[in-house]
Structure formats: structure tokens, C-alpha cells
Wavefront OBJ file of the C-alpha trace (Angstrom):
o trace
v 59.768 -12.765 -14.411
v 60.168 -16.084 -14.978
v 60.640 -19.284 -12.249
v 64.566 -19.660 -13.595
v 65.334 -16.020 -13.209
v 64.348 -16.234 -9.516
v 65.830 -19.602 -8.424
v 69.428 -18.165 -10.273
v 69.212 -14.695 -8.231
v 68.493 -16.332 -5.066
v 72.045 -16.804 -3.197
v 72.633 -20.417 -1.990
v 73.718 -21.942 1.513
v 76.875 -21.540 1.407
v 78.451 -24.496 3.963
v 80.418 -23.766 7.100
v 80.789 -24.977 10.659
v 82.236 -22.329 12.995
v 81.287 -20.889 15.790
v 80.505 -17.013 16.122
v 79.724 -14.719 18.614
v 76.526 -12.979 18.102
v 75.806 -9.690 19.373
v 72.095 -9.710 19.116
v 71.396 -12.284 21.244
v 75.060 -12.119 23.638
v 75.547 -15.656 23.314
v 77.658 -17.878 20.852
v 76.150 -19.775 17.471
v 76.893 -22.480 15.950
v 77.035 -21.736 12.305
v 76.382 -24.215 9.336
v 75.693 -21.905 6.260
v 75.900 -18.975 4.963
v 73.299 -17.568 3.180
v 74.033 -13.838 1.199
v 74.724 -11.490 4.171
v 72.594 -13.896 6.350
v 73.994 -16.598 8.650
v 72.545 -19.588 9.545
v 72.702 -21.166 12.509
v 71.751 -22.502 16.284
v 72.276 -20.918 19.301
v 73.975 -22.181 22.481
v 72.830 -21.279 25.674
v 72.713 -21.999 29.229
v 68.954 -22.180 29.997
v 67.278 -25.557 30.224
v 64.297 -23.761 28.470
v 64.113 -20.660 26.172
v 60.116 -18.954 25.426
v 59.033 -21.619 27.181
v 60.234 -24.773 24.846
v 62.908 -27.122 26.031
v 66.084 -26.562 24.600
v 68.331 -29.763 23.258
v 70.694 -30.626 26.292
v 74.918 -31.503 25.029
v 76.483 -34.128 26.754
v 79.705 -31.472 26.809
v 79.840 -27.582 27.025
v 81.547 -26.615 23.486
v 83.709 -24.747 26.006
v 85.955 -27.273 27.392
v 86.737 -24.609 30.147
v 83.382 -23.883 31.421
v 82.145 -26.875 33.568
v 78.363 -25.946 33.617
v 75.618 -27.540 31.550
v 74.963 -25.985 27.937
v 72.528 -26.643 25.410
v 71.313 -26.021 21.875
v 68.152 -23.640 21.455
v 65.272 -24.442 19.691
v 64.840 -23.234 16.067
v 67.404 -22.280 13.295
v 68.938 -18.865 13.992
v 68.978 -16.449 10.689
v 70.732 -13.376 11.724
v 72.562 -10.679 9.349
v 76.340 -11.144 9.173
v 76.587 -7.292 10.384
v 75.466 -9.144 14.066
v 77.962 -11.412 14.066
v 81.709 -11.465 15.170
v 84.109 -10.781 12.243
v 86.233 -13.223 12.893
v 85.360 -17.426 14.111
v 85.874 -18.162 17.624
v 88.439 -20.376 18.171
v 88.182 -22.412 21.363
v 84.873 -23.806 20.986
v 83.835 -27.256 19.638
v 81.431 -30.476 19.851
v 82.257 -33.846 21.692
v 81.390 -36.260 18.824
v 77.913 -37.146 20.380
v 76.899 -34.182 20.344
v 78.005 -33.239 16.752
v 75.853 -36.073 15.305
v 72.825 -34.905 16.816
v 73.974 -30.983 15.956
v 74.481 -32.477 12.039
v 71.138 -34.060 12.510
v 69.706 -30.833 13.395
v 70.876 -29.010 10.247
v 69.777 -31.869 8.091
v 66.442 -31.862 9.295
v 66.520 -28.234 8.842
v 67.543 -28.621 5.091
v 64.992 -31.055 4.632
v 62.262 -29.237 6.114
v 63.256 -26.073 3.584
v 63.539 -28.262 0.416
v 59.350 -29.160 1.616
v 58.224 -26.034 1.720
v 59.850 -24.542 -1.536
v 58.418 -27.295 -3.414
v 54.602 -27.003 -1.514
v 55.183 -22.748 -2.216
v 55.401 -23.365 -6.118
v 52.229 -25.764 -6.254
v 50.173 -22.784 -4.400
v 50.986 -20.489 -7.299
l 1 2 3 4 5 6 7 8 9 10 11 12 13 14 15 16 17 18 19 20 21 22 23 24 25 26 27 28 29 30 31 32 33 34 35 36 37 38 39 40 41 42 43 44 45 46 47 48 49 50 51 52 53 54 55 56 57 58 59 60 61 62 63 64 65 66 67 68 69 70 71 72 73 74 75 76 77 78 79 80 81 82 83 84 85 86 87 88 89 90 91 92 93 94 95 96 97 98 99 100 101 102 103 104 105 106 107 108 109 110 111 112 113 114 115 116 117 118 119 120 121 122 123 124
């Protein structure tokens, strides 16, 4: 099979940016793409650390009702849609700081990606 035939069966990131409840972990995601039946994503949490690295602290909880401190975990999240709430929650977004460094996040994320695809096809 041939390089082209790969990179045209392999589903692209397909853009969003919702919020979803995911049922794996109990807590809610921030989602950016959508990859096949995979989302991608980061998680939000309430723990200043999670396995031991420090997570990214948000000037405001997403959750304009919830007064205590949140923050974004370390890592992308790539979880199978069947995990995930069917339907976007509603009631949850960034303060404008924090969506710059969120969106800084993800690009780094899509830069880091576009790296290793093209290091992966010189080791062939």
C-alpha cells in the first residue's frame, strides 16, 4: 500500500470547541477536534496536581457558578466518542485569558503532531 492511500484513509481533526462531559474520567473536557469516533481534548479538574505533574491553573472556573479554583490537566485527552456526553454542555466557558493560553495549548499540540508524522516517515 502506498504512502497516498494511507494519508487519504486516515480521518482528519475535525475542529470544534465545546465542552463535554466525559464518563471515563467523571469530569468535564474541553474539546477542540474531532478525530473519527475519537475526541480530542483537555480535561478540567479540580486538583492542583494530577500523577504527580502540575496541572495549568485558570484565572476563572469555566463554571461561572462554582467559586472554587479549576484547572487544565496535563496532556491531550483522546477518548472514544462512545465516553462522551451526547449532547455539548451548555453552561461552561473560558474568561478570555484563559482561552488564549487553552488555544495555545491546542496549537502546541498540533504542532507537536505535524513533528512527529514527518520524523515517523524518515524512519521508514
Amino acid at each position: 500500500m502506498s504512502k497516498n492511500k494511507d494519508e487519504k484513509n486516515k480521518p482528519k481533526l475535525e475542529s470544534r470547541n465545546e465542552f463535554r462531559f466525559n464518563h471515563a474520567t467523571r469530569h468535564p473536557n474541553f474539546i477542540f477536534g474531532k478525530e473519527g469516533r475519537k475526541y480530542k481534548g483537555m480535561g478540567i479538574t479540580h486538583e492542583e496536581k494530577t500523577f504527580g505533574k502540575n496541572n495549568m491553573p485558570l484565572k476563572d472556573n469555566p463554571a461561572k457558578t462554582d467559586s472554587r479554583k479549576a484547572y487544565i490537566r496535563n496532556g491531550i485527552i483522546s477518548q472514544d466518542e462512545r465516553y462522551m456526553s451526547d449532547k455539548p454542555i451548555a453552561n461552561l466557558e473560558f474568561g478570555k485569558e484563559d482561552y488564549a493560553n487553552v488555544k495555545s495549548k491546542r496549537r502546541n499540540y498540533q504542532k507537536n503532531l505535524k513533528k512527529q508524522k514527518k520524523t515517523s516517515k524518515r524512519s521508514r
